[in-house]
MIFI-364101 format. One line per 2 residues: their letters; for each residue x, y, z of N, C-alpha, C. Coordinates in steps of 0.2 Angstrom, whole numbers, plus 2048, in hexadecimal, padded with zeros to 3 digits. Each point is the difference from the previous one (the first is absolute). Example, Ala and Ser with C-alpha at 12.3 -4.5 7.8 and 13.67 -1.06 7.14 Angstrom:
<recs>
AS) 842:7E4:827:7FC:806:800:804:806:800 | 7FE:805:7FC:804:806:801:7FC:805:803
</recs>
This chain:
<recs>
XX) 662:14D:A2E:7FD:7FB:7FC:802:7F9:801 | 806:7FE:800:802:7FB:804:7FC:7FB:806
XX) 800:807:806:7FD:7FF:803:7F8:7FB:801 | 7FE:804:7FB:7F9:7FF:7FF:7FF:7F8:7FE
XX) 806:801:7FA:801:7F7:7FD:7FF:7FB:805 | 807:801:805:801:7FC:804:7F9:800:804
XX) 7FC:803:802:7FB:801:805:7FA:7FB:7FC | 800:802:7FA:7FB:7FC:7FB:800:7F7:802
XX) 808:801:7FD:802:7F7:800:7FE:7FC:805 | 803:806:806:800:7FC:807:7F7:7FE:803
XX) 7FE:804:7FD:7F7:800:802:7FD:7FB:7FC | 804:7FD:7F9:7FD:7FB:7FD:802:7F8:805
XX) 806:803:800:803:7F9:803:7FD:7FC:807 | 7FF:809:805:7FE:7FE:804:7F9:7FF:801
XX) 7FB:7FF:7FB:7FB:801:7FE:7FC:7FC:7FD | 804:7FE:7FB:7FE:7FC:7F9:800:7FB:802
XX) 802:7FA:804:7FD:7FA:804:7FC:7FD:803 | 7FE:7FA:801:7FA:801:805:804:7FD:807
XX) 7FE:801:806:801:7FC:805:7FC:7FB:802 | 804:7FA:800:7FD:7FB:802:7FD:7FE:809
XX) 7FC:7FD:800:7FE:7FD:808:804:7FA:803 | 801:801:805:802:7F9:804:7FC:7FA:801
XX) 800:7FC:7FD:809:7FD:800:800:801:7F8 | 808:806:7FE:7FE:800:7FB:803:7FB:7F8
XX) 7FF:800:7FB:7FF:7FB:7FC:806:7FE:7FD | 801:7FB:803:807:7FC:7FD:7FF:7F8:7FD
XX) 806:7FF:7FD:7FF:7F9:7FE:7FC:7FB:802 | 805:800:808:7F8:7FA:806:7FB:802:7FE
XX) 7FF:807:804:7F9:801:7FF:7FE:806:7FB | 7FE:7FD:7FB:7FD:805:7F9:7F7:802:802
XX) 800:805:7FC:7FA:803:800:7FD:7FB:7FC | 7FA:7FE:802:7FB:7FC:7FC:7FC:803:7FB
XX) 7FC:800:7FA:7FA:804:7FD:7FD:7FD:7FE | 7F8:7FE:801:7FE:7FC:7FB:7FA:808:7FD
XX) 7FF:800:7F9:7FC:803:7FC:7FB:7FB:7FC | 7FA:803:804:7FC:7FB:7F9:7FE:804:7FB
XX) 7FF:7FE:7FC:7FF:803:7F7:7F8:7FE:7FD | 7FC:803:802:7F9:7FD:7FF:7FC:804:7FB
XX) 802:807:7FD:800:801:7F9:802:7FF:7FB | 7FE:803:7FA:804:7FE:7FA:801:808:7FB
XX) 7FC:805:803:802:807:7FC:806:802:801 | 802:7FF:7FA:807:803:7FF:801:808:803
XX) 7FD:804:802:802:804:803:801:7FF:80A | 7FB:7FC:801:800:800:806:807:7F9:801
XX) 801:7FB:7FE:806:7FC:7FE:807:805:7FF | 7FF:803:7FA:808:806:803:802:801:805
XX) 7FA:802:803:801:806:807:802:7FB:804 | 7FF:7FA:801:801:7F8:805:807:800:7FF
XX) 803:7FF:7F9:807:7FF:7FE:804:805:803 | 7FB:804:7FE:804:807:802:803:800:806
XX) 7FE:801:805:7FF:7FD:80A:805:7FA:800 | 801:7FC:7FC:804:7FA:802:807:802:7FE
XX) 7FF:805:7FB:807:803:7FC:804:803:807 | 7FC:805:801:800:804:807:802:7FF:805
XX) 7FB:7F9:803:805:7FB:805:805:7FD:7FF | 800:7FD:7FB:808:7FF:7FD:806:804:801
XX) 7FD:806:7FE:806:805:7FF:804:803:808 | 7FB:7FF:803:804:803:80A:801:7F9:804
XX) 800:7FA:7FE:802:7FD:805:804:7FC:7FB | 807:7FD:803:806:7FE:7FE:7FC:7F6:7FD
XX) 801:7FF:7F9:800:7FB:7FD:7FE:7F7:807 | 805:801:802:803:7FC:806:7FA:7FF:807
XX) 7FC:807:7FE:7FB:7FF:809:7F8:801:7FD | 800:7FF:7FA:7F9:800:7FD:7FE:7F8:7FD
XX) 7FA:800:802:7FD:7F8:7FD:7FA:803:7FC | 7FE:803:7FA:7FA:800:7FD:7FB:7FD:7FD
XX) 7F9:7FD:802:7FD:7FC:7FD:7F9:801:7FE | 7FD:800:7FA:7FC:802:7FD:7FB:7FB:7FD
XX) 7FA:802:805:7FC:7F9:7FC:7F9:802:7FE | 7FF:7FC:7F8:7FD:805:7FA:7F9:7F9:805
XX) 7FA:804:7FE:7FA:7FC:800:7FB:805:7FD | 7FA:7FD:7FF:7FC:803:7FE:801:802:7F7
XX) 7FC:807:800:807:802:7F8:804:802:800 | 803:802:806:805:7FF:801:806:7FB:7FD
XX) 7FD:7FA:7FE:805:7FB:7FC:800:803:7FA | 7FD:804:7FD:800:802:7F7:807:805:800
XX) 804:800:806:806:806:7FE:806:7FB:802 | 7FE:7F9:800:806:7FC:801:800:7FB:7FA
XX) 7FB:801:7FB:7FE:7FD:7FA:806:800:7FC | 801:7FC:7F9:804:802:7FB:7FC:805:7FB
XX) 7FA:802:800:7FD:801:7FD:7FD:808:802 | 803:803:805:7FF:805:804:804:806:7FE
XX) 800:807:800:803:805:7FD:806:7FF:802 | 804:801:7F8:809:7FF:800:802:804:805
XX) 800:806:800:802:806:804:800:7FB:808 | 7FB:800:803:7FD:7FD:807:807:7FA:801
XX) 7FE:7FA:7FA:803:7FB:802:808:801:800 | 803:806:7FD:806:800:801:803:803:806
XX) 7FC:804:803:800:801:805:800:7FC:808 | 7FB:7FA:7FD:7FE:7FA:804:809:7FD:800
XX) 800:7FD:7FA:805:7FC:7FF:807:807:804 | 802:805:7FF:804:804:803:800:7FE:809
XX) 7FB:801:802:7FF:7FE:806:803:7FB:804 | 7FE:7FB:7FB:801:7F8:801:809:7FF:7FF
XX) 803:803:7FF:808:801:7FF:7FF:803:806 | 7FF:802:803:803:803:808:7FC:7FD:803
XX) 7FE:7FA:7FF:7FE:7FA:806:7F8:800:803 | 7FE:806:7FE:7F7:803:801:800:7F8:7FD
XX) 7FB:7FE:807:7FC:7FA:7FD:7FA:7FE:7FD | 7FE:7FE:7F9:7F9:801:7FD:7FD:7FB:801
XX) 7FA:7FD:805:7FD:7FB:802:7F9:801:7FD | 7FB:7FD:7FC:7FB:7FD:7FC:7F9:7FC:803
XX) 7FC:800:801:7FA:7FF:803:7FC:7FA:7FC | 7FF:7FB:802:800:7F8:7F9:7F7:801:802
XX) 7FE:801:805:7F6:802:800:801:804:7FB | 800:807:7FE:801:803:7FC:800:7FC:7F9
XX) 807:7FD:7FF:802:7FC:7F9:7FB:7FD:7FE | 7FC:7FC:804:7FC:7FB:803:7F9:802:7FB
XX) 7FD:804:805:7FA:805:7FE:7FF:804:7F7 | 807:802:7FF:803:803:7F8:801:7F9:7FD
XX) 801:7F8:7FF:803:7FE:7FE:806:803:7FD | 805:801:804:807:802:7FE:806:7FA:802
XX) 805:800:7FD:804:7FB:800:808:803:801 | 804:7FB:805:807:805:803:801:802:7F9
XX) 802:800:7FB:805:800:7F9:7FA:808:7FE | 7FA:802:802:7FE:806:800:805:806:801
XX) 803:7FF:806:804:804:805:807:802:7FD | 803:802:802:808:804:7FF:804:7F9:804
XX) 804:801:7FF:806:7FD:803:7FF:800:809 | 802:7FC:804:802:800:807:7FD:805:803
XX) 7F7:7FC:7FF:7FA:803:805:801:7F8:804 | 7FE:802:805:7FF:7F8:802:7F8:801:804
XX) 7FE:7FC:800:7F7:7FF:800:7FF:7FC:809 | 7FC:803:802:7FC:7FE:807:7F9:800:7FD
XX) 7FA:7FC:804:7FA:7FC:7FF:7FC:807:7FF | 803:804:808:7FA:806:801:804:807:801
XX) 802:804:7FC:802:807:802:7FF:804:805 | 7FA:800:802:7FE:802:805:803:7FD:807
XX) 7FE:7FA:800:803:7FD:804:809:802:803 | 803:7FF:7F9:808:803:801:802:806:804
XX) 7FB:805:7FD:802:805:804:7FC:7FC:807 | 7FB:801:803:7FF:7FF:806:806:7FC:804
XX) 804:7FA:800:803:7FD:801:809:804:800 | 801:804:7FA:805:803:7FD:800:806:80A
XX) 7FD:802:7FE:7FC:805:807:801:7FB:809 | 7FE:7FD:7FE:7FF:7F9:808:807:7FF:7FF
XX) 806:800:7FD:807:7FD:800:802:806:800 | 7FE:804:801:804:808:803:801:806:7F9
XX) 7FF:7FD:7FB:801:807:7FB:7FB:804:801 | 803:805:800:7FC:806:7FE:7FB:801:7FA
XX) 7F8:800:800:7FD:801:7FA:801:807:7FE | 800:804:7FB:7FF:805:7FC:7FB:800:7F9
XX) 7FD:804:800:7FA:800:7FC:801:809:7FC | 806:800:7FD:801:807:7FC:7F9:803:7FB
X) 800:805:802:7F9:805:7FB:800:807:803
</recs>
């Protein structure tokens, strides 16, 4: 029985990781993410949060840059006015540095105003824009679903 434990353990340990690619991600050079956020159904949003949880959780604090940019209705999940559940979520993210960037054509088009938002979104003209750009400065885009 022992045995078997040990053999368990050793399978998780040796397992339960991901391995990373060269050159792989350190301080210097952190993984980059840009995620854009262009819906606003709270199921389909979880499952985004969910993925950045996830990435969060295999690669060390220190070698990850996460950055998330809301356009479209997708700005309605960065709202103050947006499901508590969601926004605490949002807000949790935003303590481990996931950055939440805002789309002002968007705001623009909704007549929305920065004091609509949660705390410590910070706003670009065009969202779309961000990520293409986010993407030509070397991050990796992701589009969880």
């Amino acid at each position: 029985m022992k045995k078997l434990i040990l053999l368990l353990l050793i399978t998780l340990f040796a397992f339960g990781k991901s391995t990373f690619s060269d050159p792989q991600p350190s301080f210097e050079n952190p993984r980059r993410v840009v995620i854009p956020l262009y819906v606003s159904e709270p199921q389909k949003v979880n499952h985004i949060l969910g993925s950045i949880y996830n990435i969060l959780k295999e690669y060390p604090p220190e070698t990850l840059k996460v950055v998330v940019v809301a356009y479209g209705t997708g700005m309605r999940v960065i709202k103050k006015d947006y499901d508590t559940k969601t926004l605490a979520r949002v807000k949790s993210l935003m303590e481990y540095d996931v950055e939440f960037i805002g789309c002002r054509n968007t705001m623009e088009t909704m007549h929305w105003i920065d004091t609509d938002f949660i705390d410590d979104v910070s706003f670009v003209q065009a969202g779309i824009v961000e990520v293409i750009e986010r993407q030509v400065d070397g991050y990796i885009g992701v589009t969880p679903y």
